[in-house]
Every structure is written in C-alpha cells, then in structure tokens.
N, C-alpha and C positions, 0 to 999 in steps of 0.2 A: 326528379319526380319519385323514383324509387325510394331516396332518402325521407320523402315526406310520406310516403307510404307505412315506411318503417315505423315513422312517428306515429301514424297512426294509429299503425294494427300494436305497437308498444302499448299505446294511449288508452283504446278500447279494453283490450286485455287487462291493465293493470285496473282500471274500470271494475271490467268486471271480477276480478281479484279483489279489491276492494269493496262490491258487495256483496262477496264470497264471506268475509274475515268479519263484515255488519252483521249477515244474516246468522254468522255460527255466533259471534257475540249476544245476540238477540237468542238462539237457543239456548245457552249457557243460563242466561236470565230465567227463562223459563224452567231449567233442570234445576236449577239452587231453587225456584219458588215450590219445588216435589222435597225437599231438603235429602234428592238422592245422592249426590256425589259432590265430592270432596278435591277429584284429583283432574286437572284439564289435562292431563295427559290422558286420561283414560276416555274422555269426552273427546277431545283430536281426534285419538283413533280411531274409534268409532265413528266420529264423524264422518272419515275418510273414506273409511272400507263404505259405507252405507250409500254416501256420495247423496246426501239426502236434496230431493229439490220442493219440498213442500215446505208449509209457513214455519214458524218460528215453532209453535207448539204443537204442529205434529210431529217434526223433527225431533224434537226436545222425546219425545212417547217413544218413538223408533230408538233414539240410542238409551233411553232409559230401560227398555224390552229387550235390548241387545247387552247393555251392561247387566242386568239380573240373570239373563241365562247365563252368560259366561260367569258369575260369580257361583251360581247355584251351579255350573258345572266345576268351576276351581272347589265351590267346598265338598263336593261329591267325592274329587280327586286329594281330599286330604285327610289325613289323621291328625286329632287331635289328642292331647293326653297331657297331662302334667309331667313336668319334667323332673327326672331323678340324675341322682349323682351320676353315671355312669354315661349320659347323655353327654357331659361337658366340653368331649372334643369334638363331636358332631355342632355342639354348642358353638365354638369357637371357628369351626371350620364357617359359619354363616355370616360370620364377624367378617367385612372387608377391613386389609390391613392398613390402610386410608379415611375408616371412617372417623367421623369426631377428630380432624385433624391430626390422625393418631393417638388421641388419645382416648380410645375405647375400653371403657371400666370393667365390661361383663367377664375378665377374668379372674379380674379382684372379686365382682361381685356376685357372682353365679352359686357358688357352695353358701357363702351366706344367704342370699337369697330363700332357698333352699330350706334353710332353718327359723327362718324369720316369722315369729307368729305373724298371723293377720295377710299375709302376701303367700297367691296364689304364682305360679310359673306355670305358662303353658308353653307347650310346642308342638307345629306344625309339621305332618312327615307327608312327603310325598315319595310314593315308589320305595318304600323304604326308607330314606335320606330325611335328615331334620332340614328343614327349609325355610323356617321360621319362629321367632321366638316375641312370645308379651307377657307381661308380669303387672300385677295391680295387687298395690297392698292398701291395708283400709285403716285407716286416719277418721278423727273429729270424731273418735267415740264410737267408731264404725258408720258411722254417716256419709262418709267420702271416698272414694276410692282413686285412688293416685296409680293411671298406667303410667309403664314406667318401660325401658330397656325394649324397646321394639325392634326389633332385626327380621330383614328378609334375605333370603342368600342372594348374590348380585344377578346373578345371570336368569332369576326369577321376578326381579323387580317391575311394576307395572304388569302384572298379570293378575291382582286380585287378591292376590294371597294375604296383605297386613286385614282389607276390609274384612275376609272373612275370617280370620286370625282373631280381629279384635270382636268381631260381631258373638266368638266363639265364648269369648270370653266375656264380655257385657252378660250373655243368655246366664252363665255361670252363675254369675253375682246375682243378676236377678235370682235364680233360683235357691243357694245357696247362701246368698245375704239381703236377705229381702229389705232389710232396714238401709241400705244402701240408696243414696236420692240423688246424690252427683258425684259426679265424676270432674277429675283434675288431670291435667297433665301442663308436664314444661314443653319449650321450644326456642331452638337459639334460631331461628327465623323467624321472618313478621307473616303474623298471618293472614293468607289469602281472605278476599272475601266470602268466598265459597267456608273456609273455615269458621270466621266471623257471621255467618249465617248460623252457624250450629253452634260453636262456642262461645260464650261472653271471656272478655277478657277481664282477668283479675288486676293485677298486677304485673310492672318488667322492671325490671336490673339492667344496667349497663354494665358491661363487665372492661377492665382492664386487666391483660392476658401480657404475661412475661417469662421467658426464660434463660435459664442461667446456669454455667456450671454448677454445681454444687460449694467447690469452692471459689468462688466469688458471692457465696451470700453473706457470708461476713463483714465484708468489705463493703459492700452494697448497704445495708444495714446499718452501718458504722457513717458512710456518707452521709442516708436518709435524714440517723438521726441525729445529724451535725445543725442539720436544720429546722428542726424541733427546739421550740425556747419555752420551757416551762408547760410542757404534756407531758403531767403523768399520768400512767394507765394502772390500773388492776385487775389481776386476773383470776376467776373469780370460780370457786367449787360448784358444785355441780350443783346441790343445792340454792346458793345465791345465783347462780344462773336460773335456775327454774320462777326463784322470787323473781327478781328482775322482770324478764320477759313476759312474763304473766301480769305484770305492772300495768295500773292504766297510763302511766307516762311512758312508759315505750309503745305500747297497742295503740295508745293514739299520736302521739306525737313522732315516732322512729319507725314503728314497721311499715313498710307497705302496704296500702290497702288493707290494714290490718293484719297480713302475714306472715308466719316464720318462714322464710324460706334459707333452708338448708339444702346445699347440693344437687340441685335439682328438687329437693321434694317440698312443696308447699303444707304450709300444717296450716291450723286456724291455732290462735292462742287461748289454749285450753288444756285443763290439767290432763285432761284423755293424752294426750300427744306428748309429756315429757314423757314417756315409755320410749317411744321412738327415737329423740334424739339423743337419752340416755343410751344407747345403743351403738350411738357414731361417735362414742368417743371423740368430741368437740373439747377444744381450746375455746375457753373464754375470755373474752379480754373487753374492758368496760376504757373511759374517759376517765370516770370518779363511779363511784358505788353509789350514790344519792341522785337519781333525776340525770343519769349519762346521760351526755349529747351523742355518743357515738355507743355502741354495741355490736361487738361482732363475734366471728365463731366460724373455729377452722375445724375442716375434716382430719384426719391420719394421715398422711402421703402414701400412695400406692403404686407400684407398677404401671406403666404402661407402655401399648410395641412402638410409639415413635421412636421408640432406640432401643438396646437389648437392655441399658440401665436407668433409661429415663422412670422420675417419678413425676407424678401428678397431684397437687390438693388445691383446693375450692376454699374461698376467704371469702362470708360474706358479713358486709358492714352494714347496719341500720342509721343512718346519719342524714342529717342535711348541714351538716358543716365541714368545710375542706379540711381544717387543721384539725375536726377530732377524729376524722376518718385518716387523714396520716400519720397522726399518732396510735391508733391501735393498729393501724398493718404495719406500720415499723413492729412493735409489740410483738404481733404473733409471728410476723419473718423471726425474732430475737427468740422467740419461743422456742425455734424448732433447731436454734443449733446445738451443738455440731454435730449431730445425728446422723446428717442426710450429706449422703454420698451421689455420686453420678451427675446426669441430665434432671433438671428441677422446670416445670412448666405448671405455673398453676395464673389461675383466674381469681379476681378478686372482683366482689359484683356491689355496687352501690347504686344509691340514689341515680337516675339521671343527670341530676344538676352537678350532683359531683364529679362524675365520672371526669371532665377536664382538666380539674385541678388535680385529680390525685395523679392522670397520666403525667402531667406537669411536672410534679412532685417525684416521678419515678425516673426522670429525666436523669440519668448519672454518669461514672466516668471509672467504674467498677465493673464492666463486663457484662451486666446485664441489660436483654436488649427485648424489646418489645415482639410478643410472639404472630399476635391480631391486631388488627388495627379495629376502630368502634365496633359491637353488635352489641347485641341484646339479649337479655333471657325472658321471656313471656310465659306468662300461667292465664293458660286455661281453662272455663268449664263450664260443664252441661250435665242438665239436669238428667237424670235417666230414665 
C-alpha cells in the first residue's frame, strides 16, 4: 500500500511539474510576442524567484517588470566608453581561456580594431574593472552595421550586462550613424526562436574544422592532391578578385544568399565593401578565371591560446561542387607553405551540400585529424 502511495504522490507531483513547465512555456510565448527578451535563462530565473501563479500573460508583465528593472539597474551600475589601447589587458582579462574552442581572436584583433575606419569598440566597466566588450563596424556603404567580438567576463555572465552592452551601442549608431537601417551579426550556433523572432536569417556555412602539426601540412597536401585529376586553380590579385566577386555569375550563382562572407563578417557584393576586405589581406584562389565553379578566400593565420604556439585561419569556399571546392582548399593549404610553424587549426566553411564530401576528401593518413565535428555559421539581421 505505501508503495502505491508512492506511485501516487510521484504521479500527482510530476503532474503538477508538468503543468508548471506548460504554463512557463505558455509565458515565454507571450514575452517573445513583447519582442522583450532573448535569453531563457534570464526568463527561468525570474520566473523562479517570482514563483508566478497567474495566467500566461500576467506572468509574462511580472517577469518582463522584473527583467527591465534589473537591466535599468545593471546599466545604472555600468560605464560605458570606447575602448583605447591601454585598455587591452583588462581586454583580455574578460576573454575566458576556453572560449571559441580556444580559439579566441580578440588578441590578434583588438589594436586593429582600434584603427579600423568605420568600427566603433565599446566597453563595459563596472566598479572600475572592464567587464564587457561589443564592437560593430559599418559595411554596405555605411548601410549595415556588423556587431562583431562580444565578450562578458565569466563570473558576470546572465546578469544583463551583453543586453545593456549592446542596447549601449545600437543608441550610438542611431545617433552617430543615422543612415544606419540594419544590423548583421554571425553565429556558430542555431538560433533560438526567441532569436528568430527578432532576427531574419540570412544565410549559413557548414564549416569543416581540422588540425595539425604544422609539419604535417605538407604531407597532408601532397596526399590531398594525389587525388585531384585534372584541377587547376588560379590565384588571383586583388584586383581580379574584386572583378570576380562582384560578377553577376558568382552573386548569383556561388555566393550565398547573395553574400561575401569572410571570417565571420558578412558584406553585401558591392564596390562599397572591397575597402574591407582589401584590409584582411585574403589569399585568392579560383577553379578557372572565366564563370569559376569554386571561389574562395583565406585570412593570415594568427595566434591563438589553445596552445602557446597554435595558429588559426578561416578558408571560405563559394561552390556547389565537391571536386572544385577540393581543388582550391588543396590550393590555398599549398599557398601557405612553409611558413607556418607550430599547432595549425583552421575552419574551412562551405555550401551545406558540400560540407560531406570535402570532410570525405580530408579523410588522410598524414597526421592530420579532424578538430569539430558538423556546425554551422549563421548570419543574422534586423532591421534597426
């Protein structure tokens, strides 16, 4: 009897636990149709502490009343300011040495930043201490603005500080770039639907992530293009790259959704924007110079802390065919030797439909070994 008991009061409970996890799913609905919030952890807890027992959408008013004062008290408690040279180790100190798999760029790219027409750097101080960092440079002619490098320090995470971070920096732009109408950003995660409420999605890349001693790219390279029959590539000045890409047969045929996407940063293909990637010193490498099937374009390799010597670079390919998407990443691997010393960990980001044949393809017997296994890069954006 007791055992049935047990059943019972289990039964009941999980019951009512289950119209605990309806009714907050049911307020969530209602807080995405205020397009207040973004992040269900900050919704959880509030939900929590409030222990809400009314309908859907007073509950929804309660923790939306409870999220705004606590932001308007976190931006109370913050300083804002543009960030100078001298800021860079408080900069880095907010960087976990974990984040981005290790490999977190902001200290290659912090001093440039810095100098970069069009891209504003903010940061966040609390109690004196920098506590947070957003940057958004402006693209499409000054039309667009790409936030880019968001960092919160770890032990301050889920208290508010990226909304009012970024909120700080939106007001900016509106004020300071009034011809400004949307906003872009990347994401190696799929977006929530709370995000997909506020952002359209543009375009994604599948990325294939590898790495390797430095000396094993050779070899590796040497394998690849043992299995190449008859791909040649060119590689191509900076000029015929800007022709190129600006092509209506790559804009419609090769890019995504009509996109350049370099390194994370989405351009639209317009002569405004070869300023920009004139800048990232990009490797070009084509199929043929006339109507490529393939088009790609590698960053510099940089520092990063997954090791004291590892480097990082980014290969992105515009293709929908396996064999000319393997013949220009053989290409720019071949590009970069012997240069590069150390730990080598880079991302190469294609079509979707590619993505299996090139992991395929990278299949070897040279020491280099797969870093990720599938994700994605996704672009974002809304209107401002």
């Amino acid at each position: 009897m007791s055992r049935l008991k047990s059943t019972s009061a289990s039964s009941h409970n999980h019951g009512a636990s289950g119209s605990r996890v309806l009714r907050y799913h049911h307020v969530l609905v209602e807080i995405r149709k205020r397009g207040q919030m973004d992040a269900n952890n900050d919704a959880g807890a509030t939900w929590g502490s409030l222990n809400c027992t009314d309908g859907a959408r007073d509950c929804a008013v309660k923790i939306h009343d409870a999220l705004t004062v606590r932001s308007t008290r976190m931006s109370a408690a913050l300083e804002f300011s543009l960030a100078q040279e001298q800021d860079f180790q408080q900069v880095l100190n907010i960087c976990s040495s974990d984040a981005f798999d290790g490999l977190d760029y902001m200290a290659a790219a912090f001093h440039r930043w810095l100098q970069e027409p069009g891209r504003v750097v903010f940061i966040a101080r609390k109690d004196n201490r920098v506590v947070a960092l957003e940057s958004a440079l402006l693209i499409d002619g000054g039309q667009t603005a790409v936030f880019q490098g968001l960092r919160v320090v770890p032990d301050l995470r889920g208290h508010g500080i990226a909304d009012a971070l970024q909120k700080h920096v939106t007001d900016y732009i509106h004020q300071h770039y009034p011809q400004v109408s949307a906003v872009r950003l990347s994401r190696a995660v799929q977006p929530s639907p709370q995000t997909l409420a506020k952002y359209r999605l543009v375009a994604k890349e599948a990325v294939v992530s590898l790495r390797c001693e430095a000396v094993h790219l050779q070899a590796f390279v040497a394998e690849l293009g043992s299995r190449l029959h008859g791909h040649d590539t060119v590689t191509l000045s900076q000029q015929q790259a800007e022709t190129l890409i600006l092509s209506d047969h790559v804009v419609f045929s090769l890019l995504p959704s009509k996109t350049i996407i370099n390194d994370w940063e989405p351009l639209k293909p317009m002569e405004a924007n070869m300023e920009v990637l004139r800048r990232r010193r990009l490797t070009w490498i084509v199929d043929r110079e006339l109507e490529p099937s393939a088009i790609s374009l590698c960053t510099t390799p940089y520092p990063v802390p997954y090791r004291h010597d590892a480097l990082h670079f980014n290969i992105n390919i515009f293709s929908h065919s396996v064999s000319s998407a393997c013949a220009v990443f053989v290409a720019q691997l071949e590009s970069l030797l012997p240069r590069l010393q150390g730990l080598l960990i880079f991302h190469t980001f294609v079509h979707p439909e590619v993505w299996s044949g090139l992991r395929q393809f990278c299949q070897n017997n040279a020491g280099v070994s797969f870093f990720k296994d599938y994700w994605e890069e996704v672009i974002l954006e809304r209107d401002l």
